[in-house]
N, C-alpha and C positions, 0 to 999 in steps of 0.2 A: 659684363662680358661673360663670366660666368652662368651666369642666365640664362643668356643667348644660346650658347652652346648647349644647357641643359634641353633647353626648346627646342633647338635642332635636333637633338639626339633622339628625343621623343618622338617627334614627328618623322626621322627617319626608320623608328620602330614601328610604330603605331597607322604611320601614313597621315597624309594631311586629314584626313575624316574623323583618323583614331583620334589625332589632337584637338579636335573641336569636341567631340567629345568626352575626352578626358579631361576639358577647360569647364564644359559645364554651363548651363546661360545663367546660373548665379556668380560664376565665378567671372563672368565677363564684363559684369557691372562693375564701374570702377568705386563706385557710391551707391550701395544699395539702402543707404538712408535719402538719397534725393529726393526732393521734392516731397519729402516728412516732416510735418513738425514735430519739434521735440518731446509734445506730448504722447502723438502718434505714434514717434520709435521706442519711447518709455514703455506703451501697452505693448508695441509688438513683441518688445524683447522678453517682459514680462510673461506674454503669454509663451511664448515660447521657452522661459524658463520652464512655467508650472506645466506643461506640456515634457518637457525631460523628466521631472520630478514623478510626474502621471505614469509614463514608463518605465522608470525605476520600480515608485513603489509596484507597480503590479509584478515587476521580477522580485523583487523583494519578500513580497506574499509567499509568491510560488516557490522561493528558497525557504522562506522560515515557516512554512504552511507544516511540514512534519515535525518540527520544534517543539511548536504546540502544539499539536494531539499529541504528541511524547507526554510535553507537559499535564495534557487536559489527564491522561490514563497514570501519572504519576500523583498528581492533586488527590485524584481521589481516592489512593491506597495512601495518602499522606493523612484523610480527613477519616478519625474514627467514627464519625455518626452514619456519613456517605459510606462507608466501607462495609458497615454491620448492615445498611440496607440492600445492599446489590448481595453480599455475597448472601442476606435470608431469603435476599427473590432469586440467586443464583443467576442473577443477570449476566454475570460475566465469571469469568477465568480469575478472580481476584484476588489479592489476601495484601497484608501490608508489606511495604517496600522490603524486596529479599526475602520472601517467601513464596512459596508456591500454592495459587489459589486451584482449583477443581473443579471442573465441572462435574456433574454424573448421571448425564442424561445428553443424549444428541438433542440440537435447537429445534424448538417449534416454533407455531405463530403462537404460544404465549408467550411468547420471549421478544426482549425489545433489545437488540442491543447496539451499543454505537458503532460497529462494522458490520459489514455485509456477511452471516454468518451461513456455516456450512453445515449440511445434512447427514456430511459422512463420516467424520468422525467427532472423536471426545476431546474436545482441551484441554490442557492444563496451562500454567502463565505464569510467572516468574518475573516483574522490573524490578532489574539489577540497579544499586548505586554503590559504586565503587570506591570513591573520592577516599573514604575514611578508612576503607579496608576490604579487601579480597575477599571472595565469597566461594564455596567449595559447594559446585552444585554435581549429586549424584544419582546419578538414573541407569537403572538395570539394566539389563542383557534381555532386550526380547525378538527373538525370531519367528516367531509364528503370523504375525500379520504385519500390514503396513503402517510406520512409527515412523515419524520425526519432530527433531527439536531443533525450529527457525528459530536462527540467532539475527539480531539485531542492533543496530548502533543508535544514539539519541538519534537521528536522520531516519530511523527507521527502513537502512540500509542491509541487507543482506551479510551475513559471514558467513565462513565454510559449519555445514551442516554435522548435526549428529544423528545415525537414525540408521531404518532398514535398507536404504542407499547408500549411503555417505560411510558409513562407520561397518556396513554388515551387521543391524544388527548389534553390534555392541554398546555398550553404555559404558560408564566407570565414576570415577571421581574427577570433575573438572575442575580448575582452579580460575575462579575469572577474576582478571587484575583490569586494570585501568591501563590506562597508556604512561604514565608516570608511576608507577610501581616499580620500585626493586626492594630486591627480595630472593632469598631462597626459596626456591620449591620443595614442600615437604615429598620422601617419598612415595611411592603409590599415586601421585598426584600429575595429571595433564595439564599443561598450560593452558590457559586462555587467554592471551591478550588482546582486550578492547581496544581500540581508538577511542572512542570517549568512554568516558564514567560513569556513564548510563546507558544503558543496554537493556535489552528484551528478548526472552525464550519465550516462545510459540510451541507447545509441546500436541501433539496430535498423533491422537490411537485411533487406529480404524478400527471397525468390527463388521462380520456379518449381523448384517438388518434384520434378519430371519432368523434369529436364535436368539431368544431371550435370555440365556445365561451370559453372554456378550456382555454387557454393561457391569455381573460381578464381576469379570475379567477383567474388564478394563480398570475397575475399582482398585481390585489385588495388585495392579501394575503399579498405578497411582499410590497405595501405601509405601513402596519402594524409590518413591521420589523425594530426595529430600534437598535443603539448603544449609549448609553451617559456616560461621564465618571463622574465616582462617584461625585469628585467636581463640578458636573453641575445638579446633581440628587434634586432634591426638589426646585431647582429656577424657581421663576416665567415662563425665556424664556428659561430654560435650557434644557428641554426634546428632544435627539435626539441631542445634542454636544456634540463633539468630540472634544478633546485638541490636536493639530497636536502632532506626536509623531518626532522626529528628534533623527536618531541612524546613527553614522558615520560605514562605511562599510568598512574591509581594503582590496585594493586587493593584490593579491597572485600570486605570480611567482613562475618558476621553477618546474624541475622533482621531488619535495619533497613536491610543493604546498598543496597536499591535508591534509597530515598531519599536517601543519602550520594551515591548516584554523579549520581540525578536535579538534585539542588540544584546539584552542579559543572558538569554537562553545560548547565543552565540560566544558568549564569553565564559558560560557554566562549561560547555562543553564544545569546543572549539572545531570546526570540520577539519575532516582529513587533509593531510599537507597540500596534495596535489589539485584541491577544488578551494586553497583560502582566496587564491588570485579573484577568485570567482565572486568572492564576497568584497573585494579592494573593489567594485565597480558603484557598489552603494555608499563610498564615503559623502559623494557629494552631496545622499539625502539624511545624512546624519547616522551614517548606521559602519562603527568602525570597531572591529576586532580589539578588546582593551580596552574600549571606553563607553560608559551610559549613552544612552540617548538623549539627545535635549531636542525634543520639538519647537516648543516657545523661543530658541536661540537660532531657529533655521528663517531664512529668507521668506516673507509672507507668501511670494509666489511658490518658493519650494512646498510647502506647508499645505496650499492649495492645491498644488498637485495630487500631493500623497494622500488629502483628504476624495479627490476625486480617484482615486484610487480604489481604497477602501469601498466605495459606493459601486464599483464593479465588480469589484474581483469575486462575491459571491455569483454574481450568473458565470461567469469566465470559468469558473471549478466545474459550476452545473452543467455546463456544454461538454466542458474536457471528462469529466466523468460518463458523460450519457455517451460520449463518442470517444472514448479511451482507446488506447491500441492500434493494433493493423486491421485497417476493415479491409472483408475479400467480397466477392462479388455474391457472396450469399447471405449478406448480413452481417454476417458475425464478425466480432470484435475479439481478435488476440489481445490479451490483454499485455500490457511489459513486465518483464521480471521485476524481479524486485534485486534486482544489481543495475543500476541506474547510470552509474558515473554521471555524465555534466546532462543528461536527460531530466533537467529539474520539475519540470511540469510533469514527465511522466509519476517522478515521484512523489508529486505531491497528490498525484491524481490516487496512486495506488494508497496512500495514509490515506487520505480523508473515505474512501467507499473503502479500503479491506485492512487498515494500518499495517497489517505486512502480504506483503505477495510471493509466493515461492519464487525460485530459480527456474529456469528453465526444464534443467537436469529431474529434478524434483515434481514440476509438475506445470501444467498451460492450461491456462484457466480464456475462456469464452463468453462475452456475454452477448445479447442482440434485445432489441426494442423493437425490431420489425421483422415482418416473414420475406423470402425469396424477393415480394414484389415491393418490399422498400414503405409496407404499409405497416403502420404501429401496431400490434400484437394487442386486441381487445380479446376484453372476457366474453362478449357478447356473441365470439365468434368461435370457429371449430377448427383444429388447425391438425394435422398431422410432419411429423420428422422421420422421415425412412432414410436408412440407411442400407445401401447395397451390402453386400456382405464384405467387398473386400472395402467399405467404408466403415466400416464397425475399428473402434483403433485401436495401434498395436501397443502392447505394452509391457513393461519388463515385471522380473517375478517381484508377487505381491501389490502389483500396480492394479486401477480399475478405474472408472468413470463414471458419472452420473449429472443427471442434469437436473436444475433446482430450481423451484418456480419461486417470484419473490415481486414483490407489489413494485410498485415507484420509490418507496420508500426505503427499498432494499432489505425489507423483513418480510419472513414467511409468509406464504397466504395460507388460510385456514381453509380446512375442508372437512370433506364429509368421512373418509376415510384415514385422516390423519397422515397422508402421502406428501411430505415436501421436497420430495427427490424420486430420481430413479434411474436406475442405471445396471449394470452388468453383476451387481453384486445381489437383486434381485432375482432368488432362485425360481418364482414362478415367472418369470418374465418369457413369452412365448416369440419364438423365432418363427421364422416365416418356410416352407419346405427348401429355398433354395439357398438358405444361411442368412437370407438378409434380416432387418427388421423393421418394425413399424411403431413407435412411439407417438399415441393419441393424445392430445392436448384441449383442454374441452373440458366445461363445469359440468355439464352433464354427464353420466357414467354411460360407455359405451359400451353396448349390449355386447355380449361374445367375447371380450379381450381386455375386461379391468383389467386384468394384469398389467395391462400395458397403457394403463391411463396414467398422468400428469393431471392432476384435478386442477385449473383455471379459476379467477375469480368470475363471478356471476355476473360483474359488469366491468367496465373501465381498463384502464393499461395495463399492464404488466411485461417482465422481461426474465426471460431465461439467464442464467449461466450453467456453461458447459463445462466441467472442471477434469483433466486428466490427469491422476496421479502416474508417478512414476511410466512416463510415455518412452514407448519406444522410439530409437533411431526418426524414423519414417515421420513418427505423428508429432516428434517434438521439433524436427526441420525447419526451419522456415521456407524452405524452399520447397517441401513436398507435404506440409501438415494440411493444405487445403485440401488432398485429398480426402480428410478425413469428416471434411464440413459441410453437410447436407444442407441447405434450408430448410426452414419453416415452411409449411403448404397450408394455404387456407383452402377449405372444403368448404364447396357450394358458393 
């Protein structure tokens, strides 16, 4: 009776159409095993388990995909042999865990490194591990050009910033604790509390490109950068020590590997309260907050799924990478902040090609694979970028932009002049009589206006990014930054 009436009631909302359609033509069969033999409902149910399992694991990927690159840039500040070799080829921003490594040199195409790296400024890098004790990281007071220090959680998420935006310029002594720390705060000392125990500084000095003494400056900044861990903070010789940190690493076999290492990495360092629901949706594929992994104990269908899984999920990243963000109708690709919330995919996209992404506030990063007419961007060909004058973008003090040529592979291309950027911080860069400008793209050198060349590879793909620090109002919008988006023009 009950029933009845719920039916009626439906149908009186819905209308008799609403309720046939609300009923469903699976929901109408009163036996949708009919006329199956038992063997036949066995496969279908089967398949349609490792069909759930397929979809899982691929959200699963895409949740624990910044886990492990956390993990992959922590392995190797854990491994002394790997460590002494990246930081004597200066591959990377490195030094061992709680300390801060240095670059001292802007990227080139000698440089190979596992992110898409940038042409405008200097790195410096810091992975924090918490768990055993607070780390007191302190960085100077500098006002004269554009600085900041992206803060990061194992997720590879975003925190409020320190730098020429965020702080004004100042610096001081931070104290970074874990999310289970207590404790007094020594004086002189700013809190920092993590959500997880593992975290990452992103430290970035700009400089003019056009003044060689720029790189000792930035040097001199970088000797005023230090790490000490709390038990060493107020000792006579303690300032600037580090406690080695020693974290056993397990490794991982098998077509199941990743969720073995995902479920661990999930339990090292737990996500934020408001995204765990988000992780209660994988128990069914063995993957539960608290407890290992066991593949071998999962349902062979489950197991096939996840294993088909696996076998996709590298094109799946490839695509979402090559087409990241907001496309506008000129090509380009906004890329997402790196403040995600439940945007998992965008996060994962932003780890694997740049392991951290600014904020908005901070800065809107561009990239494109094609010109105006939706054709792939070859070297074989000649291309120019003008910009109208009131498309040139706006931006706050000490803010600038430039655009960075980079193969398929998301590393430098080599060229004859050594140019893997260009942009407004370029003092010969020549404007056009009526403010606009014209940026030449093109392996050949174009007669009359090197200055305003982007050297191209000699043959094959490539792809720009647009990167705007500290943008203004206007150009950081979503609702009005397309003005600031020209197309690519192919010539001839």
């Amino acid at each position: 009776m009950k029933r009845k009436l719920l039916v009626v009631a439906l149908a009186a909302i819905l209308g008799t159409a609403g309720y046939a359609t609300l009923k469903g033509p699976n929901l109408q069969k009163k036996n949708p095993d009919a006329g199956m033999t038992m063997q036949e409902i066995k496969a279908r149910d089967d398949q349609s388990k490792e069909n759930w399992a397929y979809s899982l694991g691929v959200q699963a990927y895409v949740y624990g995909l910044p886990l492990k690159i956390f993990d992959r840039e922590r392995r190797l500040r854990l491994n002394e042999r790997k460590l002494d070799f990246v930081m004597s080829r200066k591959i990377c921003p490195c030094a061992p865990v709680n300390e801060f490594g240095h670059m001292t040199k802007l990227a080139t195409s000698d440089d190979t490194l596992p992110y898409t790296p940038n042409n405008d400024t200097i790195y410096s890098g810091v992975l924090l591990e918490l768990k055993d004790e607070p780390v007191v990281v302190t960085i100077p007071d500098v006002f004269d050009r554009y600085w900041s220090a992206q803060i990061a959680d194992a997720y590879l998420e975003n925190l409020p910033y320190i730098g020429i935006r965020s702080t004004g310029g100042k610096g001081g002594n931070f104290l970074f604790v874990g999310p289970d720390w207590q404790g007094g705060v020594p004086e002189g000392l700013s809190l920092r509390r993590m959500p997880t125990n593992s975290a990452v500084i992103a430290l970035r000095y700009g400089l003019a490109k056009d003044s060689p003494e720029e790189i000792a400056n930035v040097m001199d900044i970088q000797k005023q950068v230090f790490t000490t861990s709390l038990s060493n903070w107020g000792k006579e010789d303690g300032f600037g020590k580090v406690n080695p940190v020693q974290m056993e690493r397990k490794a991982y076999d098998g077509d199941l590997a990743f969720f073995e290492k995902m479920a661990d990495l999930l339990n090292e360092n737990p996500p934020r309260e408001h995204q765990r629901d988000a992780v209660g949706m994988f128990q069914s594929i063995g993957i539960e907050l608290g407890k290992p992994f066991a593949g071998d104990a999962l349902d062979p269908a489950i197991q096939r799924g996840l294993k088909r899984a696996m076998n996709d999920v590298d094109n799946i990243m490839v695509w979402k990478v090559k087409y990241r963000g907001t496309p506008y109708a000129t090509r380009w690709n906004n890329l997402h902040e790196g403040e995600y919330g439940y945007h998992f995919i965008n996060r994962a996209e932003g780890a694997l090609e740049g392991l951290l992404v600014h904020s908005r506030e901070e800065g809107v990063y561009f990239s494109t694979y094609e010109d105006v007419d939706a054709n792939l961007l070859d070297g074989s060909q000649k291309y120019v970028l003008h910009f109208e004058k009131d498309e040139i973008p706006q931006l706050q003090d000490k803010g600038f932009w430039s655009l960075t040529m980079y193969g398929t592979n998301f590393q430098l291309i080599d060229n004859e002049i050594d140019r893997y950027s260009i942009g407004d911080r370029n003092t010969d860069l020549q404007y056009n009589d009526d403010g606009s400008l014209t940026i030449y793209i093109q392996h050949e050198k174009p007669e009359g206006v090197e200055s305003n060349w982007l050297p191209s590879p000699d043959e094959g793909l490539f792809r720009i990014n647009y990167r705007i620090y500290l943008p203004g109002e206007e150009t950081r919008n979503p609702d009005t930054l397309h003005k600031f988006l020209p197309g690519i023009q192919k010539v001839g």
